[in-house]
TORLUMBA-171163 format. One line per field, with one value per residue (C-alpha): x, y, z; residue in one letter. Coordinates in Angstrom, 1 decimal. Example, Ala and Ser with C-alpha at 12.3 -4.5 7.8 and 13.67 -1.06 7.14 Angstrom:
2
X: (12.3	13.7) .
Y: (-4.5	-1.1) .
Z: (7.8	7.1) .
resn: (A	S) .
This chain:
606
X: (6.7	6.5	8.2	6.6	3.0	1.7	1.8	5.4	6.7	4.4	6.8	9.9	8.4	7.6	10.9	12.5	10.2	11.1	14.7	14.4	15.6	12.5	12.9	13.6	10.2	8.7	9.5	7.9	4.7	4.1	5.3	2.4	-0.1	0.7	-0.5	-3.1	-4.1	-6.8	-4.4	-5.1	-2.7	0.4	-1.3	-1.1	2.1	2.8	1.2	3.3	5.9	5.5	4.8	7.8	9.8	7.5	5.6	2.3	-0.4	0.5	0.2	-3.3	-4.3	-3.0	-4.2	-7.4	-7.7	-7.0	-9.4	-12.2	-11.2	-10.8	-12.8	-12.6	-8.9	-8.1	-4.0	-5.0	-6.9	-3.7	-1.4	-3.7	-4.1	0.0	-0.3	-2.7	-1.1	2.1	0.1	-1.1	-4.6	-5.7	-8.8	-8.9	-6.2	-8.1	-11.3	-9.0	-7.6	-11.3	-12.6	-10.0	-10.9	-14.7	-12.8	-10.7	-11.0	-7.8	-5.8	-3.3	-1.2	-4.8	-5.1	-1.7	-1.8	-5.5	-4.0	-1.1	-3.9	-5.7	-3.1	-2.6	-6.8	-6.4	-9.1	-6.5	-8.7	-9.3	-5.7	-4.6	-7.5	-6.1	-2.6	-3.7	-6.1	-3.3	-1.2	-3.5	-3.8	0.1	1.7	5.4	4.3	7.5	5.9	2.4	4.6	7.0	3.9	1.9	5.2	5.5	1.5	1.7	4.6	2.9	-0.7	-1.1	2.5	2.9	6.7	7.3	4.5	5.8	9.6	8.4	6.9	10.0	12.7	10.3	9.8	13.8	14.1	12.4	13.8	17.3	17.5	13.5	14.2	10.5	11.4	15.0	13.6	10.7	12.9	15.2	12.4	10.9	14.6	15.1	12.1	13.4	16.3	18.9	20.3	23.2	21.1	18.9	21.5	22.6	19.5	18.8	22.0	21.9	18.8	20.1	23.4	20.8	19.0	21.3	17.7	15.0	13.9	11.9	14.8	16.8	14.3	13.7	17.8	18.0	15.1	17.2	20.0	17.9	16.7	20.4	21.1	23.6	22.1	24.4	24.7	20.2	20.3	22.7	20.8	17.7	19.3	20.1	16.7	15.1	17.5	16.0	12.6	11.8	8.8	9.0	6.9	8.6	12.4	10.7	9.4	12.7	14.7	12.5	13.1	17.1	16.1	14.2	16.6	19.3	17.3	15.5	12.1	11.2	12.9	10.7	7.5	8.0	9.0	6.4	3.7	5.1	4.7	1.2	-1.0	0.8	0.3	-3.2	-3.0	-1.4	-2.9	-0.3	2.3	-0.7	-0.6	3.0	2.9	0.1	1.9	5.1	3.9	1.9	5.3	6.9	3.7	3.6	7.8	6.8	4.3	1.6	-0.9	-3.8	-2.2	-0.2	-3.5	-5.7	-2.9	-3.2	-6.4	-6.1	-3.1	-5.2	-8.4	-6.4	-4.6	-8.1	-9.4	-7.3	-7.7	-10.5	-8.6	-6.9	-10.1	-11.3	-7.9	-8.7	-12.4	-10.7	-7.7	-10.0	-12.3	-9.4	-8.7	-12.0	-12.1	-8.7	-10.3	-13.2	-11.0	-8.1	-9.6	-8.1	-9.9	-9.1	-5.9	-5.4	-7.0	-3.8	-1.6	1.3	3.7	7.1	10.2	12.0	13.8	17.5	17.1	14.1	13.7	12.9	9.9	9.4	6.5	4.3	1.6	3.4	5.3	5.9	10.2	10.2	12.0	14.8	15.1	15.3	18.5	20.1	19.8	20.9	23.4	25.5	27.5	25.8	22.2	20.5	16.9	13.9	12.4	9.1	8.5	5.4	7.4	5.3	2.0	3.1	2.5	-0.9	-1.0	0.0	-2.5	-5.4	-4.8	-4.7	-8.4	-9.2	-7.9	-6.4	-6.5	-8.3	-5.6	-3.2	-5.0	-3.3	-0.1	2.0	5.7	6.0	3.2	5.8	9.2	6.9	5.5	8.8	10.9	7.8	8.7	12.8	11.9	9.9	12.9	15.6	13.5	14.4	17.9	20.8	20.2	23.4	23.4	25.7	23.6	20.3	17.6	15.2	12.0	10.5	6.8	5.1	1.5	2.8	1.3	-1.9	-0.3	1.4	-0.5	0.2	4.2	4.0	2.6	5.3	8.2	7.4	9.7	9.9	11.0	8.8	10.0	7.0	7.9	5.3	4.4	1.7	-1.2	-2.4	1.1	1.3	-2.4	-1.5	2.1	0.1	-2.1	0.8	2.5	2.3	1.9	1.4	-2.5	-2.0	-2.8	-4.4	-2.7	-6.4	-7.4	-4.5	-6.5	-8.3	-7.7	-10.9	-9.2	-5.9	-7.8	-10.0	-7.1	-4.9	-8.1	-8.1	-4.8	-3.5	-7.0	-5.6	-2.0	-3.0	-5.4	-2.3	-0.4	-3.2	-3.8	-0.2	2.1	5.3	8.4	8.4	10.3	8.2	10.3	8.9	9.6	10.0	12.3	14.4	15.3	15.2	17.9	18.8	22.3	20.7	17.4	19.5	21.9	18.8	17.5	20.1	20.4	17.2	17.9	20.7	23.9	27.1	26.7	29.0	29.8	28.4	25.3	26.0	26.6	23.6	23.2	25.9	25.0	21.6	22.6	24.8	24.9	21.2	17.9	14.8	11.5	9.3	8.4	10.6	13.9	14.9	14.1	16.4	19.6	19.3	20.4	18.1	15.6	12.7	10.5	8.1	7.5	3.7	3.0	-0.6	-0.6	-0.4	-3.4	-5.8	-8.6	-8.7	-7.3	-10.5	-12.8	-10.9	-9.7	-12.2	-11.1	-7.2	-8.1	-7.5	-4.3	-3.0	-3.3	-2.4	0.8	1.6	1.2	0.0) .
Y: (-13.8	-12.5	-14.9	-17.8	-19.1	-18.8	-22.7	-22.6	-20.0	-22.1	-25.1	-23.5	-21.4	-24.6	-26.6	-23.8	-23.9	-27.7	-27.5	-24.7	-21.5	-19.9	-16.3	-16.8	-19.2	-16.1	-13.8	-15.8	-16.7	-12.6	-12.0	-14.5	-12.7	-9.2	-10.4	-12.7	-11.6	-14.5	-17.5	-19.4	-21.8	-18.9	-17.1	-20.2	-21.3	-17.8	-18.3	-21.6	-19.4	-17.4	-19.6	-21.6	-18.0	-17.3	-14.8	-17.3	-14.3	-12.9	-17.7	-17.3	-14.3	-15.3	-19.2	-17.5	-15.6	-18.6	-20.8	-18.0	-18.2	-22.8	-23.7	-27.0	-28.0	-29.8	-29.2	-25.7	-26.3	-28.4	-25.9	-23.1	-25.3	-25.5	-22.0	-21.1	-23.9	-21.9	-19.2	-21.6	-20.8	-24.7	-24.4	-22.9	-25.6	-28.2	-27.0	-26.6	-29.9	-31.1	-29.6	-30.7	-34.6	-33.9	-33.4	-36.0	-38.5	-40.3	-37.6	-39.2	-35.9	-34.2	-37.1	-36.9	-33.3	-33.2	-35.7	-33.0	-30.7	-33.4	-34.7	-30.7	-30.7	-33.3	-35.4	-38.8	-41.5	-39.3	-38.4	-42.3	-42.8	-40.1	-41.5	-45.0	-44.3	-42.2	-45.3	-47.3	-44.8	-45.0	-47.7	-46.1	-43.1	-42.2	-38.7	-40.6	-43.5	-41.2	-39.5	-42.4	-43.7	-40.4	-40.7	-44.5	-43.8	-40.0	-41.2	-44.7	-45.6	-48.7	-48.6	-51.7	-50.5	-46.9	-47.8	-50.3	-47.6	-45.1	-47.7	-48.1	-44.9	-44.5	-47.9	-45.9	-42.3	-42.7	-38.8	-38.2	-35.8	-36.7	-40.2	-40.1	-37.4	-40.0	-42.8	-41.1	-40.5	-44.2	-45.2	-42.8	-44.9	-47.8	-47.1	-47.0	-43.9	-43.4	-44.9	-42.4	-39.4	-40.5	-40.3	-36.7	-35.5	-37.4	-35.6	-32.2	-33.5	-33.5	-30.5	-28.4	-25.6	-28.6	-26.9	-30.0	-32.1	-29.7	-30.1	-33.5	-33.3	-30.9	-33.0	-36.5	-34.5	-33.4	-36.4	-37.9	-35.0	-33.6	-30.3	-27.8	-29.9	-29.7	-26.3	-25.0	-27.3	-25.7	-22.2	-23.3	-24.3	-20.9	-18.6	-20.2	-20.2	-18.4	-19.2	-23.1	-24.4	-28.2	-26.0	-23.4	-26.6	-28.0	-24.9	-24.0	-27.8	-26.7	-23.3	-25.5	-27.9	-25.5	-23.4	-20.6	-21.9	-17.9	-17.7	-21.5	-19.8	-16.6	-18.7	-21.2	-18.3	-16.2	-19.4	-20.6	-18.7	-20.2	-23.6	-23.3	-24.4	-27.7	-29.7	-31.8	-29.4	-27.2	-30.0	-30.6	-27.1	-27.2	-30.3	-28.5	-25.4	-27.0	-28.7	-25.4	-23.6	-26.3	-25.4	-22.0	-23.0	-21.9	-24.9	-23.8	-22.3	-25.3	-27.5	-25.6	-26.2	-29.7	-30.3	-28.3	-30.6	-33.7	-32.6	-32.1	-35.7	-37.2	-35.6	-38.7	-41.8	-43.2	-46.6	-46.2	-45.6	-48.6	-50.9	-49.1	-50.5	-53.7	-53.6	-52.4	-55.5	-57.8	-56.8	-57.0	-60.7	-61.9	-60.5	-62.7	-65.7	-65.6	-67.3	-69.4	-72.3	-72.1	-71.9	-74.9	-76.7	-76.5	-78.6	-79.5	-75.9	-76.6	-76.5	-73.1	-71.4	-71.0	-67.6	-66.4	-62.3	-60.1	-58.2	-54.2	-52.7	-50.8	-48.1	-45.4	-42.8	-44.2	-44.1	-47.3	-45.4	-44.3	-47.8	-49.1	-46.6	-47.6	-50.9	-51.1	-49.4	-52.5	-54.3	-57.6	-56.7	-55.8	-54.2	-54.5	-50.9	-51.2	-53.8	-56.4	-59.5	-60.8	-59.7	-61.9	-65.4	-63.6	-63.5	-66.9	-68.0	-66.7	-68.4	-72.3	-73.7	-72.7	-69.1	-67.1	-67.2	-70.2	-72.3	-71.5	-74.6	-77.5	-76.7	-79.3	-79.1	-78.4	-75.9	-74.2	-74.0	-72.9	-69.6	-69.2	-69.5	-66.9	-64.6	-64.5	-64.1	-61.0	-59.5	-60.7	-58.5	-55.6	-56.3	-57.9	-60.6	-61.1	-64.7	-63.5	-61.0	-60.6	-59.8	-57.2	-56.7	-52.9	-52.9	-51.0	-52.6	-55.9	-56.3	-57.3	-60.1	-61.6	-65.0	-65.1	-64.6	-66.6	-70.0	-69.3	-68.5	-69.7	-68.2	-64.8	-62.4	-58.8	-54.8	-53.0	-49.4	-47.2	-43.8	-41.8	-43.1	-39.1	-38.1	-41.3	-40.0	-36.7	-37.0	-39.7	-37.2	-34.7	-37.1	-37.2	-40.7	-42.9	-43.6	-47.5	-49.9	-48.6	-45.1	-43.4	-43.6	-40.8	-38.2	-37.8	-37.4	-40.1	-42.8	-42.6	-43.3	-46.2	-47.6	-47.4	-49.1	-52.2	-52.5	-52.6	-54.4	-57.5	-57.2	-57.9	-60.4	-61.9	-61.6	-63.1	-66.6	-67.0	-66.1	-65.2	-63.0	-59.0	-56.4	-53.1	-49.9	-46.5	-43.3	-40.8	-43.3	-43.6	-39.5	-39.5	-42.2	-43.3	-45.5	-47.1	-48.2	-49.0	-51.6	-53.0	-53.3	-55.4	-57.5	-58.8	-59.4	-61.0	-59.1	-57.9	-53.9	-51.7	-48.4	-47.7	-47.7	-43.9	-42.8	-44.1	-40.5	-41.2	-43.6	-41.8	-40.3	-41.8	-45.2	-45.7	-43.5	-44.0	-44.3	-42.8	-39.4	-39.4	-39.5	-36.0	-36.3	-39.6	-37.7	-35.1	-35.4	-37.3	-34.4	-34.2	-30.9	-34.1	-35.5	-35.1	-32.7	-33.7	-31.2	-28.7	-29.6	-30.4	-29.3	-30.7	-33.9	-34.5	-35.7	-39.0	-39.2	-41.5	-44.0	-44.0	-43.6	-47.6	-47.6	-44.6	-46.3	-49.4	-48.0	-46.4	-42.9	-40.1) .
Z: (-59.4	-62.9	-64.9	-62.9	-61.9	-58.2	-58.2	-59.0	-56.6	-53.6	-54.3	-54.2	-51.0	-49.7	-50.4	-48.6	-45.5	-45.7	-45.6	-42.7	-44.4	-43.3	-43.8	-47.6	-47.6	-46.0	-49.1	-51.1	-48.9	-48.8	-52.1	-53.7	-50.9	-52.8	-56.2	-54.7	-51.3	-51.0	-51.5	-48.5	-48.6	-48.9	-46.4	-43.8	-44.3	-43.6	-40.3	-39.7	-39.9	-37.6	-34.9	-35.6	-34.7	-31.3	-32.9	-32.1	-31.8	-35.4	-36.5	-34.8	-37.0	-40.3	-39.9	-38.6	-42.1	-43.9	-42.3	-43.1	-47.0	-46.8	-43.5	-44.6	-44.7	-41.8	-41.7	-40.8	-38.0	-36.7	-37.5	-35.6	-32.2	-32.1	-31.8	-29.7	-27.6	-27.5	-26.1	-23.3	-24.7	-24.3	-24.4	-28.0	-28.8	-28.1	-29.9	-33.5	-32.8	-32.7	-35.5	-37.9	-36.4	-37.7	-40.7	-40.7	-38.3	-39.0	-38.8	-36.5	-36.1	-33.9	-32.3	-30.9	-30.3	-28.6	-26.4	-25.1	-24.2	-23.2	-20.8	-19.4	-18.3	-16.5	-19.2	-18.8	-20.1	-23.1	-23.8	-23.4	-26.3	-28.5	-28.7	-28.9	-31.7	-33.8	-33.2	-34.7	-37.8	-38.1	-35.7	-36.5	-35.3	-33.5	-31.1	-30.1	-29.2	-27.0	-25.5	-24.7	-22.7	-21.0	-19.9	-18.7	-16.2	-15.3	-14.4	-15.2	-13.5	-15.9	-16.3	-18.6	-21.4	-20.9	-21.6	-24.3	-26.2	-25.7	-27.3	-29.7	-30.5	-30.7	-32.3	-35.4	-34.3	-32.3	-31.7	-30.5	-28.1	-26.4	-26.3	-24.9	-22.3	-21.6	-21.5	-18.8	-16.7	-16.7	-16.2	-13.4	-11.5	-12.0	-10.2	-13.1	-12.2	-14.4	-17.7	-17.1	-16.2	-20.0	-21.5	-20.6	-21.3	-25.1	-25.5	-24.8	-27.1	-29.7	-28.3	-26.2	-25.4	-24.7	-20.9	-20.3	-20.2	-18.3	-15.9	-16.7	-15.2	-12.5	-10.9	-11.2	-9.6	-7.0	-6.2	-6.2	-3.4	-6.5	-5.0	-6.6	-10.2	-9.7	-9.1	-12.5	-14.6	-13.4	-13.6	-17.1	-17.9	-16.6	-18.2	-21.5	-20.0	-16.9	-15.8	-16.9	-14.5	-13.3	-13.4	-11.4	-9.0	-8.8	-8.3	-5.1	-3.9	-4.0	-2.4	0.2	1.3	1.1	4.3	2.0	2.4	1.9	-1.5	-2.4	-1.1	-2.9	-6.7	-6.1	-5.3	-8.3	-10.9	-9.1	-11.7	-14.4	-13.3	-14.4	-17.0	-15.7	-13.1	-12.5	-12.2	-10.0	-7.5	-7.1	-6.4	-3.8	-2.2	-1.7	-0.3	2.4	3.0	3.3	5.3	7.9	7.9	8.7	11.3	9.3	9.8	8.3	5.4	5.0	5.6	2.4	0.5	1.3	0.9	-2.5	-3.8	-2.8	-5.0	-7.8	-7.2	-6.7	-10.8	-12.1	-9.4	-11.3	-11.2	-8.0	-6.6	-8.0	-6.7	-3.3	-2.8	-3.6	-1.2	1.6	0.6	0.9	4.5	5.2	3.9	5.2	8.9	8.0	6.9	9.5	12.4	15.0	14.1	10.8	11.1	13.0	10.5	8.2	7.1	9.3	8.6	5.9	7.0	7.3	4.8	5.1	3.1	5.0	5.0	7.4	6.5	7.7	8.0	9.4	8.5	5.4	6.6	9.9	9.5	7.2	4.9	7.5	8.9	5.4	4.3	7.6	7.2	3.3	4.8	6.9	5.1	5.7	4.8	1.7	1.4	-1.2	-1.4	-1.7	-4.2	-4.5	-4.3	-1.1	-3.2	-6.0	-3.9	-3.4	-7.5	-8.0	-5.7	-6.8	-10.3	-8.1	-7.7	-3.9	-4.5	-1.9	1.1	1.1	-0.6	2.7	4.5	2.5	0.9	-0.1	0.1	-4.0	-3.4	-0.4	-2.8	-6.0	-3.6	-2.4	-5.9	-6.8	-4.3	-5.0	-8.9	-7.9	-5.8	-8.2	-11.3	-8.9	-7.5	-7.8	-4.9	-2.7	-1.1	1.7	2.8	4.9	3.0	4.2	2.5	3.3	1.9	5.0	4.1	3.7	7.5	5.4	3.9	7.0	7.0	3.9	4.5	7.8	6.2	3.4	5.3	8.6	11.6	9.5	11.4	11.4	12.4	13.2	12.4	15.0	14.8	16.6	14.7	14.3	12.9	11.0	9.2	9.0	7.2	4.9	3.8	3.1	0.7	-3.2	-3.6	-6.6	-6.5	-6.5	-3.7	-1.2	-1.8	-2.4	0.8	1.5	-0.1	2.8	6.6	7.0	4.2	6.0	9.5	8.0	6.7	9.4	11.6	9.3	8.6	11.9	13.5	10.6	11.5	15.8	15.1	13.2	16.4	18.3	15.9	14.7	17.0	15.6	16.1	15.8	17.2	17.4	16.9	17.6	14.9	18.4	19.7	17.2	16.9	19.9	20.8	17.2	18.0	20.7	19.1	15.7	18.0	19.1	16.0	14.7	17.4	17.0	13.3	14.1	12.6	13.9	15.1	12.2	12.4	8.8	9.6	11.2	7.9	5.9	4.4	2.5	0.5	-0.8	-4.2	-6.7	-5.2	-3.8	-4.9	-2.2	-4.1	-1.5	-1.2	2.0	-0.1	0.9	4.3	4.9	4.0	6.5	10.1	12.2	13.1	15.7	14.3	12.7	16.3	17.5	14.4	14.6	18.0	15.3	13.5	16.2	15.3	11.8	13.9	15.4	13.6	13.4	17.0	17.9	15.2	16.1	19.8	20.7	18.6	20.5	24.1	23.1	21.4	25.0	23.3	25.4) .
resn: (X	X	X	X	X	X	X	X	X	X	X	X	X	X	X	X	X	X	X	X	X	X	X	X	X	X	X	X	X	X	X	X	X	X	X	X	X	X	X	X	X	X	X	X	X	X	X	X	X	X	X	X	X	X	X	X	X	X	X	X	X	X	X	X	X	X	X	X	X	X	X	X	X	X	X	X	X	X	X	X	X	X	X	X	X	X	X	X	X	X	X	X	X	X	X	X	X	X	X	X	X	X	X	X	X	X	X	X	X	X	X	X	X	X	X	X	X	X	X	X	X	X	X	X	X	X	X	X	X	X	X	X	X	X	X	X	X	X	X	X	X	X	X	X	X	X	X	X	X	X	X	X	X	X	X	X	X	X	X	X	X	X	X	X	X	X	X	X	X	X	X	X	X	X	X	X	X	X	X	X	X	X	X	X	X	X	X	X	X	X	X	X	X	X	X	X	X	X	X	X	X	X	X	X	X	X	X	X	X	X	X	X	X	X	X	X	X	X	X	X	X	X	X	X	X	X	X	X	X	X	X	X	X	X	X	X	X	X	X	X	X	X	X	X	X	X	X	X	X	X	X	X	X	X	X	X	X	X	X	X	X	X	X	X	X	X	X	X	X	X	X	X	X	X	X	X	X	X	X	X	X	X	X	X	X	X	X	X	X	X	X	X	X	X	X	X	X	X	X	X	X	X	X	X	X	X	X	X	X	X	X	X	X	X	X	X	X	X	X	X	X	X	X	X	X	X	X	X	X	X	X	X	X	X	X	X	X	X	X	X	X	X	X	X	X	X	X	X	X	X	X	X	X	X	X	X	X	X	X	X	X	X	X	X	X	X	X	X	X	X	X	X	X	X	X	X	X	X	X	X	X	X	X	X	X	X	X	X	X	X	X	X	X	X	X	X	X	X	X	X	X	X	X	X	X	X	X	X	X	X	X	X	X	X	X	X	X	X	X	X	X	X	X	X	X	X	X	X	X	X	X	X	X	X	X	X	X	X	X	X	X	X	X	X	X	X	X	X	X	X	X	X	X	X	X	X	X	X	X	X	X	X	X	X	X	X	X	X	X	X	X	X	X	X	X	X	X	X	X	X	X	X	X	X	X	X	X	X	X	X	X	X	X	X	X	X	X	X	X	X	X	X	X	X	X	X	X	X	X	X	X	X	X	X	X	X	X	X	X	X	X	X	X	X	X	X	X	X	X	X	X	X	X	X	X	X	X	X	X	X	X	X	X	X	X	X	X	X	X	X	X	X	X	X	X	X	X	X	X	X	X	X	X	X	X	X	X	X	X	X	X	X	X	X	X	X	X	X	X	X	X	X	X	X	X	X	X	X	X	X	X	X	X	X	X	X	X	X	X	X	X	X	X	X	X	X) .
């Protein structure tokens, strides 16, 4: 310092911060702070320092200091809500994000780091804004890119944008470790389980300590059943970070379905207060212990954690509560529409398909998901897992002149083979379509759309998966599911029984105006004779009885994923502890007796 000016020594300091060698940039930060102790800038880099080395309370205090000697610099605000965000003190690290946008507002960095925060409150619509707008500051900017993809397939559950923005992220970036992480986890939903096993594990290639994406791992394993590969990676993950709140999650999952729901109870219970600061991670953690509670035959327990998990899910449904109205209208007008009369009225019906599918449905979480598995599993049948193909004849309706369902009365043979080729395109952007094989499309509340399927594919055949309507409300309203579709009304015991009432109400007058085949299979029936109702089940769909389809389990992992939240369940033995649940939780049953009560005798259930 006394051969050269402060000005000098701050750009050597700051070439050596740049090129990492950050105790020697430190030297010279604190050696400029001893002959000027109000040099701001030195004084904040400092800071940055030591945040970048975990010491984040010591940042807070030295950025604080600068900011008081140049409040007006907003790259110190930034640098001060990193740290406080290491310290998990949000709310602080959203307000110094903030303040340096009222001093710049194009200062694309705070935009994308408000929107992290933003993301952890819960405040969606306001973090989707924040990246959007510091992509429109800098378009190439590779980290708002990655974390726009990782909110679209989180919350918004728009897969194509959300891997669009990931390989363009790593189009600019190859080695964004956010990207490749994100990219792994839109690929893991779409089913491409070994592209997105190689993401994660290029990403920790690249960054062998990233506990996100060991997490982002150990839960792909998991849901592979790779149970002991899940539960090192998340061992791995927590030795870095113990209390990392989705490792933690996926650890007790192993501990679960290994048979120590005590040791699950007592991590997730341990890591709850933590999880504050995250409401999505809160609510996963809500979810699985009222899993684990009603385990333990603790039904109220398990219940407030329900109704707890469900309240959090609900902060961000906005638009699935919006998509929900309109589902529920739908029904409402397809009941209004569907009449016998008008039905006759249509045009003589096409001639059959020779590729027709068989369609299962039933109300969600009523076994579809088991039936599916075994099916998939026989050598001659191939299933559709929950995909909108049927919905997009609805689509391409509704663009024609009289609409849908209106346009059902006069379809004219090209009308017929344009739905159809409609539908096959849907199922062949999902999988690879084997001619040889049934088809067998598994979209439980496709029983809304079967007029729709029935003038389209006429002779369809239909499994009508049954469950005890109160079990069948209940287990809906344990589930974590995607808030699309009518998924909202599973936040509540009343949605699920409203929507049961309509959808079912549509799907007999169905049976009533266009009579068709089905073969109704109940869930207690099938654990309780599963071979027998399984042969059954294929004779009616018309294939050979193979011994394969014994093993399903087998197949769930490497070869298959399920996309529901029953893909645990399916791999296990079939088990009977689910069987009239609702017994358990009577008295929080009750209030929508009276609204499943018809269903319930007309189903034969006591």
């Amino acid at each position: 310092m006394a051969t050269m000016s402060i000005s000098e020594a701050m750009e050597i300091a700051v070439k050596h911060h740049r090129s990492g060698e950050l105790k020697r940039a430190d030297e010279i930060y604190r050696s400029i702070l001893k002959v000027a102790p109000e040099h701001a800038p030195a004084m904040q880099l400092s800071g940055v320092i030591a945040h970048q080395v975990g010491r984040h309370q010591r940042a807070i205090e030295q950025i604080g200091r600068a900011i008081e000697l140049m409040p007006d610099d907003p790259g110190f605000y930034s640098n001060l809500g990193a740290a406080q965000e290491a310290l998990g003190n949000l709310a602080e690290a959203a307000g110094a994000y903030r303040r340096a946008l009222q001093i710049r507002p194009d200062f694309a960095a705070a935009h994308n780091n408000l929107g992290k925060i933003l993301i952890a409150q819960g405040k969606i619509e306001e973090a989707e804004a924040g990246y959007r707008r510091a992509l429109q500051i800098d378009t190439d900017y590779v980290d708002a890119l990655a974390n726009l993809g990782g909110l679209l397939l989180q919350v918004r559950h728009e897969v194509r944008e959300a891997e669009a923005c990931c390989r363009k992220a790593l189009d600019i970036e190859p080695d964004c470790v956010v990207a490749l992480h994100n990219l792994g986890n839109v690929l893991r939903d779409r089913r491409k389980l070994g592209e997105a096993e190689a993401c994660y594990r290029r990403a920790l290639k690249i960054q062998p300590d990233c506990t996100d994406t060991l997490a982002g791992l150990a839960r792909l394993l998991e849901w592979q059943n790779r149970l002991d590969e899940s539960s090192a990676a998340a061992d791995e993950c927590l030795r870095l970070e113990p209390e990392h709140l989705r490792a933690n999650l996926v650890a007790a999952k192993c501990d679960e379905r290994q048979g120590r729901q005590p040791e699950a109870i007592e991590r997730l219970e341990k890591i709850r207060p933590k999880a504050e600061v995250n409401v999505f991670v809160k609510e996963e953690i809500c979810y699985r212990l009222g899993h684990l509670y009603d385990r333990a035959g603790d039904a109220d327990r398990a219940f407030a954690e329900l109704v707890e998990a469900n309240r959090l899910s609900s902060r961000w449904a906005g638009e699935g509560l919006a998509t929900n109205e309109r589902f529920l209208g739908n029904i409402a007008n397809y009941s209004e529409v569907f009449t016998r009369d008008w039905v006759e009225s249509w045009s003589p019906a096409p001639a059959p398909a020779a590729n027709t599918p068989v369609f299962l449905i039933g109300f969600p979480r009523s076994g579809t998901t088991l039936l599916d598995v075994v099916l998939d599993s026989h050598p001659k049948i191939q299933t559709l897992d929950e995909k909108p193909a049927a919905m997009a004849m609805g689509k391409l309706m509704q663009r024609w002149p009289a609409g849908y369902p209106q346009g059902l009365v006069d379809l004219a043979p090209a009308r017929v083979e344009q739905l159809r080729a409609t539908y096959f395109r849907a199922v062949d952007e999902f999988i690879d379509r084997r001619e040889d094989h049934l088809l067998v499309d598994k979209f439980p509340l496709n029983m809304v759309h079967a007029g729709l399927i029935l003038r389209v594919f006429p002779g369809a055949k239909f499994v009508v998966a049954l469950r005890h309507p109160c079990d069948a409300c209940l287990s809906c309203f344990m589930q974590d599911f995607n808030l699309t579709g009518g998924m909202t009304s599973f936040l509540t015991l009343e949605g699920a029984a409203l929507l049961y009432d309509r959808a079912f109400g549509l799907w007999q007058q169905y049976v009533r105006i266009l009579p068709h085949e089905y073969h109704a299979l109940k869930y207690e029936d099938l654990v309780e004779d599963f071979e027998g109702e399984i042969r059954r089940l294929l004779q009616y769909v018309g294939v050979e009885w193979d011994d394969t389809v014994l093993g399903y389990s087998r197949r769930i992992g490497r070869s298959r994923g399920v996309d529901t939240p029953s893909y645990c369940q399916v791999t296990e033995p079939v088990y009977k502890h689910a069987r009239y649940r609702w017994r358990r939780y009577a008295k929080y049953i009750e209030p929508i007796r009276g609204i499943l009560e018809p269903y319930i005798e007309q189903f034969g259930y006591d």
